[in-house]
Backbone bond lengths (Angstrom), bond angles and torsions (degrees), N, CA, C in turn:
res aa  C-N    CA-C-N  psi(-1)  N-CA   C-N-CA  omega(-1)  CA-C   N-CA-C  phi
1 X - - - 1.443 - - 1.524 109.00 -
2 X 1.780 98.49 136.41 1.910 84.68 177.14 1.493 114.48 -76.81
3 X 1.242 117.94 149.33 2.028 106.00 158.31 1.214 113.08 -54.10
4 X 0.760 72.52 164.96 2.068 83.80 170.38 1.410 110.07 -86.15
5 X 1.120 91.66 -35.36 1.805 94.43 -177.49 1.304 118.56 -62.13
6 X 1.433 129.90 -32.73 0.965 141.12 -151.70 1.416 103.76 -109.77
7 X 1.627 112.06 -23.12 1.734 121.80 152.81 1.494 116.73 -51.13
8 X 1.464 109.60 -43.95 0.879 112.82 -158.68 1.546 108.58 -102.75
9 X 1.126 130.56 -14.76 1.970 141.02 164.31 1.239 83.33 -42.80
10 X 1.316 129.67 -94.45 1.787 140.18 -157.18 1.641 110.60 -14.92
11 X 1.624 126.47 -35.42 1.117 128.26 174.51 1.577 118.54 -134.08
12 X 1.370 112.49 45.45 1.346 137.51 161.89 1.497 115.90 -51.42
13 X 1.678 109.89 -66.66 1.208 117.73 -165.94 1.425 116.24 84.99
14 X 1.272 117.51 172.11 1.525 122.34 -165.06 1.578 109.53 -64.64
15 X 1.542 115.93 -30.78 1.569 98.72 -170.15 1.972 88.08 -114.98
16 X 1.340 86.34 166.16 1.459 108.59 -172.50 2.034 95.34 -82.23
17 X 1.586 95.07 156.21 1.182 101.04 -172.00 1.859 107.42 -87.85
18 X 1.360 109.27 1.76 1.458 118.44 158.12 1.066 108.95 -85.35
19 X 1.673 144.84 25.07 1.367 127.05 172.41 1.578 87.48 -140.35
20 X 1.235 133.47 25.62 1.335 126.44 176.55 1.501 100.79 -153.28
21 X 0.930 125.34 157.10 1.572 126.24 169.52 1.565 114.11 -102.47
22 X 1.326 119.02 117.24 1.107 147.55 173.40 1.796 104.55 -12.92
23 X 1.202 124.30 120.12 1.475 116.54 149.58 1.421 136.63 -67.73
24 X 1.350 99.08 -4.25 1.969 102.23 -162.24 2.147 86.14 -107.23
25 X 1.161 107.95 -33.84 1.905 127.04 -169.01 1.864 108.07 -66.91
26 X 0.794 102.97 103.00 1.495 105.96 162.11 1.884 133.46 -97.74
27 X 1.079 105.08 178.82 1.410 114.45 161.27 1.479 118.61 -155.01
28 X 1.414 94.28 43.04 1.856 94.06 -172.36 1.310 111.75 -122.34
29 X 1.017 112.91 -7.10 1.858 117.07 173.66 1.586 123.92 -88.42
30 X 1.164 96.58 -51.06 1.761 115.42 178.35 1.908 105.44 -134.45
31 X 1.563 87.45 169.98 1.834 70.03 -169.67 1.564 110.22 -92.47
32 X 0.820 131.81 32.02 1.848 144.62 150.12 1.330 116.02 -109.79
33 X 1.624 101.67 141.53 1.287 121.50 -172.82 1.875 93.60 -45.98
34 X 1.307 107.49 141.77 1.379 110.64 159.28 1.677 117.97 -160.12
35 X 1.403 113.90 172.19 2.077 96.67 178.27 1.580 108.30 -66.98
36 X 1.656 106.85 125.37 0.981 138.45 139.96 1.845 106.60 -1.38
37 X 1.143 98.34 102.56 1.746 108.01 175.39 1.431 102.59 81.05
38 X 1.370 137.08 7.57 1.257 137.56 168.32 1.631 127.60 -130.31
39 X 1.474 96.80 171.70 1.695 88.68 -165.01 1.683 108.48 -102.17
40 X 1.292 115.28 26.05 1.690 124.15 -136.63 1.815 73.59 -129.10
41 X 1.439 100.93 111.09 1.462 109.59 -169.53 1.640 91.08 -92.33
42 X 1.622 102.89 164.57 1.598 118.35 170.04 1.736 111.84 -58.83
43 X 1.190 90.39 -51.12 1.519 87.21 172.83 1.613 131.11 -75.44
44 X 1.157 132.83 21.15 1.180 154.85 170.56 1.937 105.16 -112.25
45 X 1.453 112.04 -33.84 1.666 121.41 170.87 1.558 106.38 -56.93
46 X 1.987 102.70 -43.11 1.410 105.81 177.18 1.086 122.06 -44.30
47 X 1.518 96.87 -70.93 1.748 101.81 -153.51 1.620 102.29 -71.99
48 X 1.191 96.33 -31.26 2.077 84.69 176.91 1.535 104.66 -59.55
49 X 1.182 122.73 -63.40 2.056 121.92 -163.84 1.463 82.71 -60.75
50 X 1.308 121.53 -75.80 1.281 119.97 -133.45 1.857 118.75 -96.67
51 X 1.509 118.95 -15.79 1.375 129.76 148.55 1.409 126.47 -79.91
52 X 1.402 96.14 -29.06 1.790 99.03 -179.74 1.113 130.67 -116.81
53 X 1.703 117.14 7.04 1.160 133.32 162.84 1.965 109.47 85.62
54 X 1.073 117.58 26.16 1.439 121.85 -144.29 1.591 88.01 -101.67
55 X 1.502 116.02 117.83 1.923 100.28 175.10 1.333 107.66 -76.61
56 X 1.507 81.30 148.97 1.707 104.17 -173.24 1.561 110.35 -63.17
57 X 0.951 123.49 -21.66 2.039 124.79 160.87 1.182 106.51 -70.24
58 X 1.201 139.61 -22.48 1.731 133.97 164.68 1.097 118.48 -89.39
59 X 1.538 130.34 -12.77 1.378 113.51 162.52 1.528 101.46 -108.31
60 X 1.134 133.27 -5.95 1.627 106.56 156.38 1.250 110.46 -95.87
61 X 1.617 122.93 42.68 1.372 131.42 146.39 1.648 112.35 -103.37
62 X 1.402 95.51 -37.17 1.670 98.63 179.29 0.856 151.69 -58.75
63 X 1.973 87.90 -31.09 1.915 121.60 165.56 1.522 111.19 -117.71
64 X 0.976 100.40 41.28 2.332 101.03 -173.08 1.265 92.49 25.76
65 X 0.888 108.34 91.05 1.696 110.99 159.83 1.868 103.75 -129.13
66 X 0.829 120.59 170.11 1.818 125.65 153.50 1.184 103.85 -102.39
67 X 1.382 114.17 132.74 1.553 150.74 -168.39 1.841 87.83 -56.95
68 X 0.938 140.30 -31.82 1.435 142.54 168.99 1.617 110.74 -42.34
69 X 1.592 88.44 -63.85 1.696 94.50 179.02 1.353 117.83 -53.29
70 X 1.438 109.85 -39.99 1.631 115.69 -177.48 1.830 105.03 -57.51
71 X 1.574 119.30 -58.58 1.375 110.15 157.11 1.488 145.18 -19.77
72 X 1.666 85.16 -62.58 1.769 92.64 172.09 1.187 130.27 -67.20
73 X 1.266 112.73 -24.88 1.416 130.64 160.05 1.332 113.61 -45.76
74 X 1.482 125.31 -80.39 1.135 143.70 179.68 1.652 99.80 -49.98
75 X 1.427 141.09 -47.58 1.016 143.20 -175.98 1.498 93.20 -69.45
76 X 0.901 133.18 -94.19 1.796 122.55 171.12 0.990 102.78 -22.69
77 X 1.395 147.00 -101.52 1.625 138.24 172.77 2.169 104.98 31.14
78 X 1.702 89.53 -80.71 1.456 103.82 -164.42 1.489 102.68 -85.59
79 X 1.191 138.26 5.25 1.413 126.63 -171.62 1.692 102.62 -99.08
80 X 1.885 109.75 -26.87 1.244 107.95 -179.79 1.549 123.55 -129.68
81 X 1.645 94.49 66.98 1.444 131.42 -167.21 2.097 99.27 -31.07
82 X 1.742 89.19 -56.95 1.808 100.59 -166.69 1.548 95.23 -68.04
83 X 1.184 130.08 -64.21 1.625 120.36 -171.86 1.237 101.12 -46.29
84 X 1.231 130.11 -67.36 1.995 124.09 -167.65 1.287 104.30 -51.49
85 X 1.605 150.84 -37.82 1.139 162.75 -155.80 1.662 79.79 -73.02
86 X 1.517 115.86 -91.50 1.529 137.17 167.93 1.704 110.53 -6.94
87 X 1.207 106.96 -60.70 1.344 109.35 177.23 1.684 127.67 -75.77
88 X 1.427 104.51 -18.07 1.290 115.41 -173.62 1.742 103.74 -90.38
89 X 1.460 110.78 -18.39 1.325 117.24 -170.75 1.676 108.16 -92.61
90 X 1.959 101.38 -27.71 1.498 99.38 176.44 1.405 116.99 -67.17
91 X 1.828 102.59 -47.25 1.752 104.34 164.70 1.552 124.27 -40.29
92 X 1.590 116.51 -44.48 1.095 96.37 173.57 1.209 148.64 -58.52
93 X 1.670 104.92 -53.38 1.185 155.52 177.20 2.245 94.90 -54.72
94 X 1.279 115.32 -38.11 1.406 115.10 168.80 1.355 125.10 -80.93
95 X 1.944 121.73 -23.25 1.465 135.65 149.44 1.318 119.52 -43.61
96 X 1.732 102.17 -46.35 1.294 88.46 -157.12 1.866 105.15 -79.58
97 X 1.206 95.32 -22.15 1.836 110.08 174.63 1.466 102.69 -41.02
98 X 1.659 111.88 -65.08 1.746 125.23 -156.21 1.831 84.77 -55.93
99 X 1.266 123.57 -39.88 1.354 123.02 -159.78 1.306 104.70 -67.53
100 X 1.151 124.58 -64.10 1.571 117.89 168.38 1.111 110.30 -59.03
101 X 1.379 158.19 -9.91 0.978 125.76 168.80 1.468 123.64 -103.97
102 X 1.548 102.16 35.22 1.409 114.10 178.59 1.349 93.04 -73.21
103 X 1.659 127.38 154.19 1.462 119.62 169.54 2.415 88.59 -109.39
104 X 1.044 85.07 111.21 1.854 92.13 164.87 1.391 112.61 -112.79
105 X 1.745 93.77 164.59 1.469 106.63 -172.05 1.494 104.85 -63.91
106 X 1.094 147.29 171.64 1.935 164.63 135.76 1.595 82.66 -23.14
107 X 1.476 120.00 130.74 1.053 143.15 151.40 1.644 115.98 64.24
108 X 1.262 111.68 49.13 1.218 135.34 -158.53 1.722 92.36 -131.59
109 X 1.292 124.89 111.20 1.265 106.89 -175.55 1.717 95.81 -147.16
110 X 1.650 108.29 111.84 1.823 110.17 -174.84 1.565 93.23 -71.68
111 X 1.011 164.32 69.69 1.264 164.13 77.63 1.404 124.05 -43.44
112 X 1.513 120.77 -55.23 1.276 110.70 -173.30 1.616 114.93 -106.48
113 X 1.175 94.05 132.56 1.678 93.57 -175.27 1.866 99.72 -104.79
């Protein structure tokens, strides 16, 4: 299997995409980086290519995207190690909130199945 990374070196260009900000990467739709005009965050590009093994030509079939965007994503992904950390910790850290503030019956406990 190729990396992605190494898909994506071939049309890098002279400066690294950590010294420029992404054209395809936003922050104007939702409050995590995600593609530009879409609601399909970078960190959702992750875990599908790169947790779930999913090729990157099938999910920029899945969400019309161009296989570019799926790159830049993933290239943003790894260029902004501390923000994704940050963001992955606010998601959590906001789950675990919705969870307590479920109101359940007495002895009702989503832990044990």
């Amino acid at each position: 299997m190729v990396s992605w990374a190494n898909a994506f070196a071939s049309g890098a260009g002279s400066c690294s995409m950590a010294e420029r900000e992404s054209r395809r990467v936003a922050h104007d739709l939702i409050d995590e980086p995600h593609i530009a005009g879409r609601r399909i965050s970078v960190r959702q590009l992750y875990a599908l290519v790169e947790d779930r093994g999913v090729d990157p030509e099938t999910v920029a079939d899945r969400y019309d995207l161009d296989v570019a965007d799926i790159y830049h994503g993933l290239a943003y992904y790894h260029d902004h190690p501390r923000e994704m950390s940050t963001v992955e910790n606010e998601r959590e850290d906001a789950f675990e909130a919705f969870q307590e503030s479920i109101d359940r019956p007495d002895g009702v406990d989503p832990h044990s199945a």
